[in-house]
mmCIF file of the C-alpha atoms, coordinates in Angstrom:
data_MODEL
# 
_entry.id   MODEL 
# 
loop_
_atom_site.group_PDB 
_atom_site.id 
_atom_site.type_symbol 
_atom_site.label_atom_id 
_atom_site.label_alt_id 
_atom_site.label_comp_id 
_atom_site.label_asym_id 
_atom_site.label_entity_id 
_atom_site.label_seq_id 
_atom_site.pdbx_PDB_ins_code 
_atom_site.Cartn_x 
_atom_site.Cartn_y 
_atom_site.Cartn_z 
_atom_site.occupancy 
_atom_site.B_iso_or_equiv 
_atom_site.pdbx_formal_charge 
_atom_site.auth_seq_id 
_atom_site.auth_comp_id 
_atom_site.auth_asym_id 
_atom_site.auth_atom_id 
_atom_site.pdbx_PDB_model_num 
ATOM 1   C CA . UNK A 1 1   ? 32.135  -88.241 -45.027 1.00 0.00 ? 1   UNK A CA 1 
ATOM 2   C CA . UNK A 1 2   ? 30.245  -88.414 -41.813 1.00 0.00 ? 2   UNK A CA 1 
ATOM 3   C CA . UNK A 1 3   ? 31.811  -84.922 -40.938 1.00 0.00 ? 3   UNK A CA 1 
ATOM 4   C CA . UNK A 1 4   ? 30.529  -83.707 -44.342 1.00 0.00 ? 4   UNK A CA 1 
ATOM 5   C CA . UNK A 1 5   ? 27.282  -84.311 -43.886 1.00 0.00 ? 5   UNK A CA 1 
ATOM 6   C CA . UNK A 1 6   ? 27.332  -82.595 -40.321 1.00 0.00 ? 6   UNK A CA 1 
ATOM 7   C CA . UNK A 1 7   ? 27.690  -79.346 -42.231 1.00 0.00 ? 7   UNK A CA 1 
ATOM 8   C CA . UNK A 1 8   ? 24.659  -77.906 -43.397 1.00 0.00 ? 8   UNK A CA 1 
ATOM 9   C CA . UNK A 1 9   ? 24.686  -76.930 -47.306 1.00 0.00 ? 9   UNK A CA 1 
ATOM 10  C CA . UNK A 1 10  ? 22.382  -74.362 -48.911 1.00 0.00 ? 10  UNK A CA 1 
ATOM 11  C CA . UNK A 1 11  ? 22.068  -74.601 -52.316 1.00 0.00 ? 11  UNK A CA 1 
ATOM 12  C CA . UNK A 1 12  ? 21.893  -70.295 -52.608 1.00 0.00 ? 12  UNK A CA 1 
ATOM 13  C CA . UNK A 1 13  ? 24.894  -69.968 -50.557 1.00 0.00 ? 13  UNK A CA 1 
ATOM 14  C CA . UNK A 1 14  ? 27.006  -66.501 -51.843 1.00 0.00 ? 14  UNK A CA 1 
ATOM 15  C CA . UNK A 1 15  ? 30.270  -67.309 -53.795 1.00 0.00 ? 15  UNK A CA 1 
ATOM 16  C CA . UNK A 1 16  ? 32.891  -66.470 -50.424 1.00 0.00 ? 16  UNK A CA 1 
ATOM 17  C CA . UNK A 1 17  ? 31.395  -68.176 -48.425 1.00 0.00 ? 17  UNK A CA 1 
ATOM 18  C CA . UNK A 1 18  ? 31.194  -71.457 -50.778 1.00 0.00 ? 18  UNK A CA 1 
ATOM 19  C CA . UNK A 1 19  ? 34.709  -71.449 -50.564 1.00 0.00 ? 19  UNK A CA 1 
ATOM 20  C CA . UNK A 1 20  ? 34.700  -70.948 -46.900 1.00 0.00 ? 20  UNK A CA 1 
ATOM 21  C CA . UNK A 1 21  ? 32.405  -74.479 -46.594 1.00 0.00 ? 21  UNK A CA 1 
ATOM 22  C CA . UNK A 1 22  ? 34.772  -76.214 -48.970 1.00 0.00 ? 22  UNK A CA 1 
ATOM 23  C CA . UNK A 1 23  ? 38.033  -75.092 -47.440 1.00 0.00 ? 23  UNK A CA 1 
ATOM 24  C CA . UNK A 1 24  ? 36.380  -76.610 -44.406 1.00 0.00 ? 24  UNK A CA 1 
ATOM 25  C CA . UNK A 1 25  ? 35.166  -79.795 -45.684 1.00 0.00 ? 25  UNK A CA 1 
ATOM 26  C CA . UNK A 1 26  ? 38.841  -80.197 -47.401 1.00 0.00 ? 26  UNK A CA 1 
ATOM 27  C CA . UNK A 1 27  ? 40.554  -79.968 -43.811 1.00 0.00 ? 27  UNK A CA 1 
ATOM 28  C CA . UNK A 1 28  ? 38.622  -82.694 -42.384 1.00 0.00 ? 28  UNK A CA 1 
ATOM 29  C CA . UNK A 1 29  ? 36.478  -82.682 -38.973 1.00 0.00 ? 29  UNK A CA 1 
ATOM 30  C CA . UNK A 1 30  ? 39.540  -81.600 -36.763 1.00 0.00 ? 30  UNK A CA 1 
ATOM 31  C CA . UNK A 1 31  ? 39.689  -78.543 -38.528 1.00 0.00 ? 31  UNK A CA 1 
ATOM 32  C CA . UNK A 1 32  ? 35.428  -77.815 -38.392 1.00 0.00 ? 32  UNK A CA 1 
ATOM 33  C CA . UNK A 1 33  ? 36.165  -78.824 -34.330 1.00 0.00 ? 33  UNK A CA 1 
ATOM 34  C CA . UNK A 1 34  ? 39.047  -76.511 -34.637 1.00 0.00 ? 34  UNK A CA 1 
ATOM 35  C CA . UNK A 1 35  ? 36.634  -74.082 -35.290 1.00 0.00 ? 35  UNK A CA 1 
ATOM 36  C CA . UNK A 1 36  ? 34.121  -74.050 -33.488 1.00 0.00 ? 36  UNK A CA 1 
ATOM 37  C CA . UNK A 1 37  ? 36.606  -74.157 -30.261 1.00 0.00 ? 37  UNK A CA 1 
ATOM 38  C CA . UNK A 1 38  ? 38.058  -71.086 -31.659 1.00 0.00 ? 38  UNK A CA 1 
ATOM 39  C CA . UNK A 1 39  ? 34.445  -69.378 -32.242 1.00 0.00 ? 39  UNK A CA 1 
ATOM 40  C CA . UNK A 1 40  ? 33.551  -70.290 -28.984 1.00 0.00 ? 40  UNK A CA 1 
ATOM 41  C CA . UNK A 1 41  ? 36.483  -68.872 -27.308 1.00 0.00 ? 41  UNK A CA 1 
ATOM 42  C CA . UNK A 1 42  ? 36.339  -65.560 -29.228 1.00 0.00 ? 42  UNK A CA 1 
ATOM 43  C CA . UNK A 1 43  ? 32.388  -65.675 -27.989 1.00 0.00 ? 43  UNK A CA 1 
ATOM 44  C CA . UNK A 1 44  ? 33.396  -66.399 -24.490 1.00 0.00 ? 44  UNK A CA 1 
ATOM 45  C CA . UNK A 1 45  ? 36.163  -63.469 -24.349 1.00 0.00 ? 45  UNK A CA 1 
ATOM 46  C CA . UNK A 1 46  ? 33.786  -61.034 -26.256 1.00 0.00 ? 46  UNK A CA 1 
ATOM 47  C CA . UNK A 1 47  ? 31.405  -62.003 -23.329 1.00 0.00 ? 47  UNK A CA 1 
ATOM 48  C CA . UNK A 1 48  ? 34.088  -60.923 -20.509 1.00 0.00 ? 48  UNK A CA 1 
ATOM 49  C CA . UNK A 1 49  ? 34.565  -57.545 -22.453 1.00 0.00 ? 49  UNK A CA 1 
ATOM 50  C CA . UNK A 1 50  ? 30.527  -57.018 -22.835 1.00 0.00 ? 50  UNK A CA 1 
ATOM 51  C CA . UNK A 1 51  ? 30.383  -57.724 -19.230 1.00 0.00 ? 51  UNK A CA 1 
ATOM 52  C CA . UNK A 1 52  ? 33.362  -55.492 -18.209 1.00 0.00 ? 52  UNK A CA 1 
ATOM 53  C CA . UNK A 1 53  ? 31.930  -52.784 -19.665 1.00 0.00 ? 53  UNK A CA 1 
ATOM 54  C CA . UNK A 1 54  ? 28.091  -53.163 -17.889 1.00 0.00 ? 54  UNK A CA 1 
ATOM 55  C CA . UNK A 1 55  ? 30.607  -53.512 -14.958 1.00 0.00 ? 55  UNK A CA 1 
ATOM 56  C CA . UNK A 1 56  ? 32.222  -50.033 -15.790 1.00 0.00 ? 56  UNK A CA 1 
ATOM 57  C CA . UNK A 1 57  ? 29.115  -48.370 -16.933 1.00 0.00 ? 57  UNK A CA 1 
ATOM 58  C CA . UNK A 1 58  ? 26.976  -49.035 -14.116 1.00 0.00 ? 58  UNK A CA 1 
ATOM 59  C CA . UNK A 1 59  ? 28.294  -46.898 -11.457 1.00 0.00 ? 59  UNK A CA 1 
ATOM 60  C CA . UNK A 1 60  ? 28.269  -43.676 -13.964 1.00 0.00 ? 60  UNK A CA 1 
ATOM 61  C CA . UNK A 1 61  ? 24.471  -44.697 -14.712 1.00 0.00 ? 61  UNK A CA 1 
ATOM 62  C CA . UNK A 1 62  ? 23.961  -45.202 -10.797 1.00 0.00 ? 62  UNK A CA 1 
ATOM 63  C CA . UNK A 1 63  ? 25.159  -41.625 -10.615 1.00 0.00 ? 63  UNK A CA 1 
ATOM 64  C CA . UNK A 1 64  ? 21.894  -39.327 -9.617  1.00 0.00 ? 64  UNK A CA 1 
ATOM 65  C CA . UNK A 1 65  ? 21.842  -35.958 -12.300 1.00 0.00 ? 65  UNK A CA 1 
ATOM 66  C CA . UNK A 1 66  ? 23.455  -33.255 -10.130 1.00 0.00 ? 66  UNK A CA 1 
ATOM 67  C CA . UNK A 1 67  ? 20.751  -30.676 -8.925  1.00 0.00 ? 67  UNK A CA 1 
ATOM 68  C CA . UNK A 1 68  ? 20.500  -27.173 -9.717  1.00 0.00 ? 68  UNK A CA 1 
ATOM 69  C CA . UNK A 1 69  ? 20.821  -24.950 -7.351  1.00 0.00 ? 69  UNK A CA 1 
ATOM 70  C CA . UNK A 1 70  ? 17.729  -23.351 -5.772  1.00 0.00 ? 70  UNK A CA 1 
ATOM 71  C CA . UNK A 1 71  ? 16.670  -19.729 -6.529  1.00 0.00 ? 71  UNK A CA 1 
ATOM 72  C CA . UNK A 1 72  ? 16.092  -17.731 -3.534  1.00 0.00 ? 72  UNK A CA 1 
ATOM 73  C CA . UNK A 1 73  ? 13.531  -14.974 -3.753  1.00 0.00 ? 73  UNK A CA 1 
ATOM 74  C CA . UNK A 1 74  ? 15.326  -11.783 -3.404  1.00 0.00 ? 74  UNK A CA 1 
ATOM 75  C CA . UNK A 1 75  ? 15.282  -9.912  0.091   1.00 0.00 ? 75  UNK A CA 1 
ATOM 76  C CA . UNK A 1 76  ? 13.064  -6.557  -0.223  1.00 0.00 ? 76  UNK A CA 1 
ATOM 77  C CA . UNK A 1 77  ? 15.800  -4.299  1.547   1.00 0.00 ? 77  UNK A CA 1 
ATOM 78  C CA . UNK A 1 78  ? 13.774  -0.891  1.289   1.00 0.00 ? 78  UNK A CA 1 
ATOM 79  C CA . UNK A 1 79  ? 12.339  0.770   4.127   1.00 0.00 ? 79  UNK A CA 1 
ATOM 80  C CA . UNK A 1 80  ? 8.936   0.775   5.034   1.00 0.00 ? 80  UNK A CA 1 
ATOM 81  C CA . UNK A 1 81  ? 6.980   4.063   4.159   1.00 0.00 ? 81  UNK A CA 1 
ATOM 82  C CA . UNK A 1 82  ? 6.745   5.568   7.875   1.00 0.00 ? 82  UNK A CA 1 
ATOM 83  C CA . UNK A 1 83  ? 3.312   6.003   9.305   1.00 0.00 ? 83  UNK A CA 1 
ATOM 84  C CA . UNK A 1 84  ? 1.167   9.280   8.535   1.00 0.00 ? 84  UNK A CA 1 
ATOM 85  C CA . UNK A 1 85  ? 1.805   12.149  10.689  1.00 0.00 ? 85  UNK A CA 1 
ATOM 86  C CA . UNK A 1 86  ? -1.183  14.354  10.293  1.00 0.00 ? 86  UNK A CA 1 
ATOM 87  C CA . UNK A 1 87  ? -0.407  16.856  13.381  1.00 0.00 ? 87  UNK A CA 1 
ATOM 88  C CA . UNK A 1 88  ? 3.219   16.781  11.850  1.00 0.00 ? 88  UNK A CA 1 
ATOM 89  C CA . UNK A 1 89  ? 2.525   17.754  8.447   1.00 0.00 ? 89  UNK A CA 1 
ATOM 90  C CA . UNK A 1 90  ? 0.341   20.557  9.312   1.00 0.00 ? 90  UNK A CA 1 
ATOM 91  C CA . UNK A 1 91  ? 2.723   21.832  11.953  1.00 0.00 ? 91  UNK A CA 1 
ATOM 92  C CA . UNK A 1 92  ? 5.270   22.623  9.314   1.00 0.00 ? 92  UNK A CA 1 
ATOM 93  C CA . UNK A 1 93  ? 2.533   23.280  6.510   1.00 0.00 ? 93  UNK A CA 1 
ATOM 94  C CA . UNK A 1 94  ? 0.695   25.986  8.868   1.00 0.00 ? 94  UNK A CA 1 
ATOM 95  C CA . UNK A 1 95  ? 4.689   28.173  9.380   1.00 0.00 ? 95  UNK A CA 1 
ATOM 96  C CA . UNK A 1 96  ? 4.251   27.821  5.609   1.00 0.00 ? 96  UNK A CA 1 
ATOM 97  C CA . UNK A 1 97  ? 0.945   29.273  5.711   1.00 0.00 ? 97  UNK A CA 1 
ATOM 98  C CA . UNK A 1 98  ? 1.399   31.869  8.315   1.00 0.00 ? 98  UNK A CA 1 
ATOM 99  C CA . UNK A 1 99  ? 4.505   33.356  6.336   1.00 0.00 ? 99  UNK A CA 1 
ATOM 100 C CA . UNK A 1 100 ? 2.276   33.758  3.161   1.00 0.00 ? 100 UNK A CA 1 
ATOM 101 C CA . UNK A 1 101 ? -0.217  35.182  5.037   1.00 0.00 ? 101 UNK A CA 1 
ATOM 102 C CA . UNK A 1 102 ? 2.243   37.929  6.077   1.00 0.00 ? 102 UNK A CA 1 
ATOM 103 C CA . UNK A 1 103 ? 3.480   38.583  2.327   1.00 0.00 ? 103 UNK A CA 1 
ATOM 104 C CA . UNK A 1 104 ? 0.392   38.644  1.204   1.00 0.00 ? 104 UNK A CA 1 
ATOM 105 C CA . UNK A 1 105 ? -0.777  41.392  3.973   1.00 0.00 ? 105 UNK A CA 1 
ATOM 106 C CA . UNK A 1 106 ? 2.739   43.169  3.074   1.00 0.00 ? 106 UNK A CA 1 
ATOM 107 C CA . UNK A 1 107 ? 1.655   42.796  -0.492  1.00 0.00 ? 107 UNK A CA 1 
ATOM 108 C CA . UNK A 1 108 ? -1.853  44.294  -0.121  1.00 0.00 ? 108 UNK A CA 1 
ATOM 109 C CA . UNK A 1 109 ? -0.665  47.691  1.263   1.00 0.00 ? 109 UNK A CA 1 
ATOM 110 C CA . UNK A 1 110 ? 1.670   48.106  -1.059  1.00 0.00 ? 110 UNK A CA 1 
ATOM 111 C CA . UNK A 1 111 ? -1.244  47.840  -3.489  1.00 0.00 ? 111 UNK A CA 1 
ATOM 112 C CA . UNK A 1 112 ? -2.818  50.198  -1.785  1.00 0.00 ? 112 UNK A CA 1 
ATOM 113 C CA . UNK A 1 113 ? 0.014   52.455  -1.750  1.00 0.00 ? 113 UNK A CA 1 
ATOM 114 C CA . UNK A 1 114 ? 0.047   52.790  -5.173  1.00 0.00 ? 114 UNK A CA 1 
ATOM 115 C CA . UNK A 1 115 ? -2.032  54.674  -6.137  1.00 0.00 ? 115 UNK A CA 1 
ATOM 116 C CA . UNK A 1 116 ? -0.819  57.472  -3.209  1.00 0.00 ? 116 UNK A CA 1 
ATOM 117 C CA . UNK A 1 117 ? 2.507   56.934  -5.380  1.00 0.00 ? 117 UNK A CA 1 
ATOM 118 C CA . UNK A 1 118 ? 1.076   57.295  -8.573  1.00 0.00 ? 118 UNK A CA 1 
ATOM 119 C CA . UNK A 1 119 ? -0.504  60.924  -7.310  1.00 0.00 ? 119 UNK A CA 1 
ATOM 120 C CA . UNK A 1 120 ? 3.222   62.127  -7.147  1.00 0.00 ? 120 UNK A CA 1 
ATOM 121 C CA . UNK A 1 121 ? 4.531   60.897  -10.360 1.00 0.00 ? 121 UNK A CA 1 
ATOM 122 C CA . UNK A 1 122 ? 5.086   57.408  -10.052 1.00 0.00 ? 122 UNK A CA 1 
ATOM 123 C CA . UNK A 1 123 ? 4.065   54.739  -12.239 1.00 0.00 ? 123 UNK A CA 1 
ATOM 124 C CA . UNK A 1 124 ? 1.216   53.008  -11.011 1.00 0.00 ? 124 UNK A CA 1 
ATOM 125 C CA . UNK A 1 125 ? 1.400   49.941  -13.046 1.00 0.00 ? 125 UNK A CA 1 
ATOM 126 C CA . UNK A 1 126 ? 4.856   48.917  -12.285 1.00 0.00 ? 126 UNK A CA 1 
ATOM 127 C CA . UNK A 1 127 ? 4.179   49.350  -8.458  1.00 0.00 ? 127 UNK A CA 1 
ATOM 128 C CA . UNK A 1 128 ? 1.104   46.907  -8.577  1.00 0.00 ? 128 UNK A CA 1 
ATOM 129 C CA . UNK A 1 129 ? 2.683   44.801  -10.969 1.00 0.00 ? 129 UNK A CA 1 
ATOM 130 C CA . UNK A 1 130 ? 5.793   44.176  -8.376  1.00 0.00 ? 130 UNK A CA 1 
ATOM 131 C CA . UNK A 1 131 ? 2.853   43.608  -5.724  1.00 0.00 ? 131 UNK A CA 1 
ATOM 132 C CA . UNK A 1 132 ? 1.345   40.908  -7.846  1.00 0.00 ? 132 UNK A CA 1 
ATOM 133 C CA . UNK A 1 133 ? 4.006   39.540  -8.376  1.00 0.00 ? 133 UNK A CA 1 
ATOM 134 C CA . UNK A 1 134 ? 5.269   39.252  -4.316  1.00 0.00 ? 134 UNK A CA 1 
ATOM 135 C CA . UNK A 1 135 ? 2.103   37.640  -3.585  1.00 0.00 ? 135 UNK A CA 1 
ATOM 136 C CA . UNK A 1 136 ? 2.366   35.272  -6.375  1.00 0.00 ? 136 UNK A CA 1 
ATOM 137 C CA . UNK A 1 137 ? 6.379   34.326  -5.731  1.00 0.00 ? 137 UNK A CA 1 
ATOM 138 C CA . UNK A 1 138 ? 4.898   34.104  -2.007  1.00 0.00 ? 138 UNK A CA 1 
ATOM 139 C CA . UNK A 1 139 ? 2.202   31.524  -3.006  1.00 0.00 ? 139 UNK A CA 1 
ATOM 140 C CA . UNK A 1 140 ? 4.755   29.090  -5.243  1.00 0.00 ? 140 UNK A CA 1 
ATOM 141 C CA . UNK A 1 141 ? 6.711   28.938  -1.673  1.00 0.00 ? 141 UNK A CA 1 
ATOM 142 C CA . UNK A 1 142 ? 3.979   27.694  0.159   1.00 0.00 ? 142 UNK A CA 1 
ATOM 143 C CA . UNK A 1 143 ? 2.995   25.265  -2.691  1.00 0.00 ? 143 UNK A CA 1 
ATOM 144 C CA . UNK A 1 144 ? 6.522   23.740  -2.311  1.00 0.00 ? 144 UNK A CA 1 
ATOM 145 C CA . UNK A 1 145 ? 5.791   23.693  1.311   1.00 0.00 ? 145 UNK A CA 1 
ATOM 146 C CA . UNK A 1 146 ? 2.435   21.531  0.848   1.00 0.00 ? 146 UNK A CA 1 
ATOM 147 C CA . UNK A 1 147 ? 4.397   18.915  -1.602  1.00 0.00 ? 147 UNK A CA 1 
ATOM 148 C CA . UNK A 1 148 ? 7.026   18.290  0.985   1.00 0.00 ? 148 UNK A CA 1 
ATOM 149 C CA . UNK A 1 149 ? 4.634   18.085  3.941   1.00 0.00 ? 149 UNK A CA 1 
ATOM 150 C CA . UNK A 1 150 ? 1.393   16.611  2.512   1.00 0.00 ? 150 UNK A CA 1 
ATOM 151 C CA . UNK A 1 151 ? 2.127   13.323  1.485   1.00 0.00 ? 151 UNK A CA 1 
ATOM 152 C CA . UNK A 1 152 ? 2.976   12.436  5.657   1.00 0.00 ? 152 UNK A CA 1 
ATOM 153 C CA . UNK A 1 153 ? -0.713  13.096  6.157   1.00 0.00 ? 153 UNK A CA 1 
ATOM 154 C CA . UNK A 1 154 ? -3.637  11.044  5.202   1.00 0.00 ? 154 UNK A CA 1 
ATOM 155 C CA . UNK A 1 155 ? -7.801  10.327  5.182   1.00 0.00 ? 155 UNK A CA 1 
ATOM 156 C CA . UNK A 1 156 ? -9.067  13.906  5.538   1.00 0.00 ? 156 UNK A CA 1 
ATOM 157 C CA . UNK A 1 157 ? -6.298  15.491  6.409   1.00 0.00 ? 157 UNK A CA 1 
ATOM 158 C CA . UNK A 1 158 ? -4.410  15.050  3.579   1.00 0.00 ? 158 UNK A CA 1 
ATOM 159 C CA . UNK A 1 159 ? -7.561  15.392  0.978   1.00 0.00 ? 159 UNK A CA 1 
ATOM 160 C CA . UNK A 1 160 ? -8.039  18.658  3.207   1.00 0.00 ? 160 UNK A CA 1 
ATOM 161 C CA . UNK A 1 161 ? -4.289  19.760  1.969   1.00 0.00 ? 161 UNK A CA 1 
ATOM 162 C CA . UNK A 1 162 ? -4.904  19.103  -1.499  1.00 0.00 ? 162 UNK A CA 1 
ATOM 163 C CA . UNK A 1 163 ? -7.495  21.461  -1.682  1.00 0.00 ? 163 UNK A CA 1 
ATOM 164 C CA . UNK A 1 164 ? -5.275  23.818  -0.221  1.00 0.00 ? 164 UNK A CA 1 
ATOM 165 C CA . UNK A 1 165 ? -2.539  23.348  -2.474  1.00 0.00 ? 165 UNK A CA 1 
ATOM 166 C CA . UNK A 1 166 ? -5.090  24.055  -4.990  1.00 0.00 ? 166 UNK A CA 1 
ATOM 167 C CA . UNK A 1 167 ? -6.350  27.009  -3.927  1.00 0.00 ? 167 UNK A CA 1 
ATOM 168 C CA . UNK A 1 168 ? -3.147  28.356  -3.742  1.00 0.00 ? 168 UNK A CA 1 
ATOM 169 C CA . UNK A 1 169 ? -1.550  27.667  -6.962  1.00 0.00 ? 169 UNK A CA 1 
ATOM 170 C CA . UNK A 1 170 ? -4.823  29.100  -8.565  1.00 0.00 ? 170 UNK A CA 1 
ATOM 171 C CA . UNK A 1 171 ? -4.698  32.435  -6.552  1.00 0.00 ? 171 UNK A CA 1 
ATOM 172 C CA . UNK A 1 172 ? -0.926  32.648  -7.292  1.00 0.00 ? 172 UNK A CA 1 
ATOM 173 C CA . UNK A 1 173 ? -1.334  32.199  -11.044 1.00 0.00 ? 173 UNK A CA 1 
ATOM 174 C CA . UNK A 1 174 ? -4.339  34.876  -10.858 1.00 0.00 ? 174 UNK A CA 1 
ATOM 175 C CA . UNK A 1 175 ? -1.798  37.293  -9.455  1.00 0.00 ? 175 UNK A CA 1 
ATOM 176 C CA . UNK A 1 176 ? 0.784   36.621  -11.741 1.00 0.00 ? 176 UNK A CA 1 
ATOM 177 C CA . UNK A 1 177 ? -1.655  36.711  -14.672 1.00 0.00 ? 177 UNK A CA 1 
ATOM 178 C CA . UNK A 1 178 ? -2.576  40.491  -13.064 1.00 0.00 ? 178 UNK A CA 1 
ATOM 179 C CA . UNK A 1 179 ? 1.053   41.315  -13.663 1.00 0.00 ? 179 UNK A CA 1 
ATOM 180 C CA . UNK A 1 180 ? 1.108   44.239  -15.989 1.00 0.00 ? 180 UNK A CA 1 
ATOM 181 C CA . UNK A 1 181 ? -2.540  44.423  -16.549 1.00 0.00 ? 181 UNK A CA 1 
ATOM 182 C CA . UNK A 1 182 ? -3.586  48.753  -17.229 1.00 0.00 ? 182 UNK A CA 1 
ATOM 183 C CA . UNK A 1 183 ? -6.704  49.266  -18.483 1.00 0.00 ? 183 UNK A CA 1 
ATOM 184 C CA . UNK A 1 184 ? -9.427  49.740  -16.235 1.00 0.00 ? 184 UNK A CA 1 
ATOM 185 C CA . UNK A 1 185 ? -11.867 46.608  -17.500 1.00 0.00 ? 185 UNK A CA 1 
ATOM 186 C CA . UNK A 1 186 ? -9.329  44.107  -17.365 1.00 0.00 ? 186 UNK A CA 1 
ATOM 187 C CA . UNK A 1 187 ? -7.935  45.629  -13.829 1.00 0.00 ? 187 UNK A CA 1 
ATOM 188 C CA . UNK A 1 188 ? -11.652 45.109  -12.774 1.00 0.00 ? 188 UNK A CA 1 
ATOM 189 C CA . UNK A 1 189 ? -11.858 41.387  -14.197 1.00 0.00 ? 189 UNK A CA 1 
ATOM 190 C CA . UNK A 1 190 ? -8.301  40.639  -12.038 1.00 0.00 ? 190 UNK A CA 1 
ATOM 191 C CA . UNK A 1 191 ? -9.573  42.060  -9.316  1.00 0.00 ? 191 UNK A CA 1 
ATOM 192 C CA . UNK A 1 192 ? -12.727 39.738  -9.129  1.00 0.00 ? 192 UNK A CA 1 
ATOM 193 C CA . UNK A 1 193 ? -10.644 37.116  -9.501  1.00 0.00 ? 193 UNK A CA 1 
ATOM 194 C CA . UNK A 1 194 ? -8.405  37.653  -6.806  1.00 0.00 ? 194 UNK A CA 1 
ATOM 195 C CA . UNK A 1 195 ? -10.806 38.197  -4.344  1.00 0.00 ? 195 UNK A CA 1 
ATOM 196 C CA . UNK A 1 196 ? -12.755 35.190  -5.271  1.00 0.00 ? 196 UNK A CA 1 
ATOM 197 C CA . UNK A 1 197 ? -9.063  33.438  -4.561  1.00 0.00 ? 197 UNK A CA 1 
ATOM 198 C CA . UNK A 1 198 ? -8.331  34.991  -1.716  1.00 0.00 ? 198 UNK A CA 1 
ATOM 199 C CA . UNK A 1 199 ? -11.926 34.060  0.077   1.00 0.00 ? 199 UNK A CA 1 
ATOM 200 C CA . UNK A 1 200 ? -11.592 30.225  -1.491  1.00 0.00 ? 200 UNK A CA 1 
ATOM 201 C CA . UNK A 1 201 ? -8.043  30.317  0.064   1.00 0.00 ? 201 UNK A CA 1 
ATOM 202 C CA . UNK A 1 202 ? -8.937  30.860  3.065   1.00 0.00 ? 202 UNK A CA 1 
ATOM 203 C CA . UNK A 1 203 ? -11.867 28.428  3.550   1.00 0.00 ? 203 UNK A CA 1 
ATOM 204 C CA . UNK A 1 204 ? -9.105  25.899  2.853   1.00 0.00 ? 204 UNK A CA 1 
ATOM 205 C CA . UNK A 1 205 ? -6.915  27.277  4.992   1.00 0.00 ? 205 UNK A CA 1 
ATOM 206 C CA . UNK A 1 206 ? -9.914  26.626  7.843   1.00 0.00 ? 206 UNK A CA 1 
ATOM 207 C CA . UNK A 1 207 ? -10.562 23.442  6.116   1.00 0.00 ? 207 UNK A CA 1 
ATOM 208 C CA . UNK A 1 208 ? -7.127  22.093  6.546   1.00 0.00 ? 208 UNK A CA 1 
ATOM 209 C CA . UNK A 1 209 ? -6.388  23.482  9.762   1.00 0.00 ? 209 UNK A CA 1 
ATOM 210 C CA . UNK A 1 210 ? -9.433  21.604  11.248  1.00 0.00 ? 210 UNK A CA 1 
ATOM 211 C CA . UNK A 1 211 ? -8.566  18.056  9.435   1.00 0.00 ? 211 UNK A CA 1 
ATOM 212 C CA . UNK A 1 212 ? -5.199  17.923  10.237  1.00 0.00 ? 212 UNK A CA 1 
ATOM 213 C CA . UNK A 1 213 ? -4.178  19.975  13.645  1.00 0.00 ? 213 UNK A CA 1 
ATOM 214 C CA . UNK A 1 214 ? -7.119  18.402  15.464  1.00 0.00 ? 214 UNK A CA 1 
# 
């Protein structure tokens, strides 16, 4: 009896485990010391397993997270730009200008020739036109000329060549515009225009020459 009343009865106990507390009380106190021997053993080897596992755990917790590797900044493999060249650029811009100077001169005679042609038959319009049309071919060339050479120069110089290349594309689009022109008003017109190109031409020309062979 005294083992009875070591074990704890609740009156709401559920039904299974009723039985459980009976079956106990019916085996007598060796079996209740049974038990608890038993319970404490199983607690005791659980505890060796819990603690196994911390054991096993730790060193992949220990473990730092593996870094990323470090992105590099890329390496900037392009040349520098090389350093203006004024004296360059207007060495090879002035051969430029010197050989539109002569097809333009070339150009301008056989203008003038024209009209001795035209005297003994021939037709005047198609030998100016062909004129016009040298000068302006001529003038395209030395534009080219100016975009390969300007951009070496800079500071005067090369705003100096920009007006040149200006002046130049405008009095080769006059002459090209002239290209087939007849009657005597609109001859008259182109011809104003041209000469207006050919004197702002050549104050560039000066201009240039002065910025960038000096």
């Amino acid at each position: 009896m005294g083992c009875m009343m070591g074990l704890p009865m609740r009156s709401r106990l559920p039904l299974v485990l009723g039985l459980i507390v009976l079956g106990l009380t019916a085996s007598g106190c060796g079996a209740v010391e049974s038990l608890k021997d038993t319970e404490t053993a199983t607690e005791a080897q659980a505890a060796v397993v819990e603690t196994a596992a911390v054991v096993e755990e730790a060193p992949a917790m220990a473990e730092e997270p593996a870094q990323e590797p470090v992105e590099t900044a890329p390496v900037d493999t392009a040349q520098a730009a090389p350093p203006a060249d004024n004296a360059d650029a207007w060495s090879e811009i002035d051969r430029g200008a010197q050989a539109f100077a002569a097809r333009l001169d070339a150009a301008t005679q056989a203008i003038a020739s024209c009209q001795t042609e035209a005297a003994a038959g021939e037709d005047f319009a198609d030998c100016q036109g062909a004129a016009f049309e040298a000068i302006a071919a001529a003038g395209d060339e030395l534009v080219a000329v100016l975009d390969a050479a300007a951009p070496r120069a800079d500071g005067d110089c090369r705003a100096a060549l920009d007006q040149l290349r200006s002046a130049t594309s405008e009095m080769s689009a006059d002459h090209r515009a002239a290209v087939g022109v007849t009657d005597l008003t609109s001859l008259e017109t182109a011809y104003a225009e041209i000469a207006m190109d050919t004197g702002i031409y050549a104050d560039a020309a000066m201009s240039a020459a002065g910025a960038c062979a000096g």
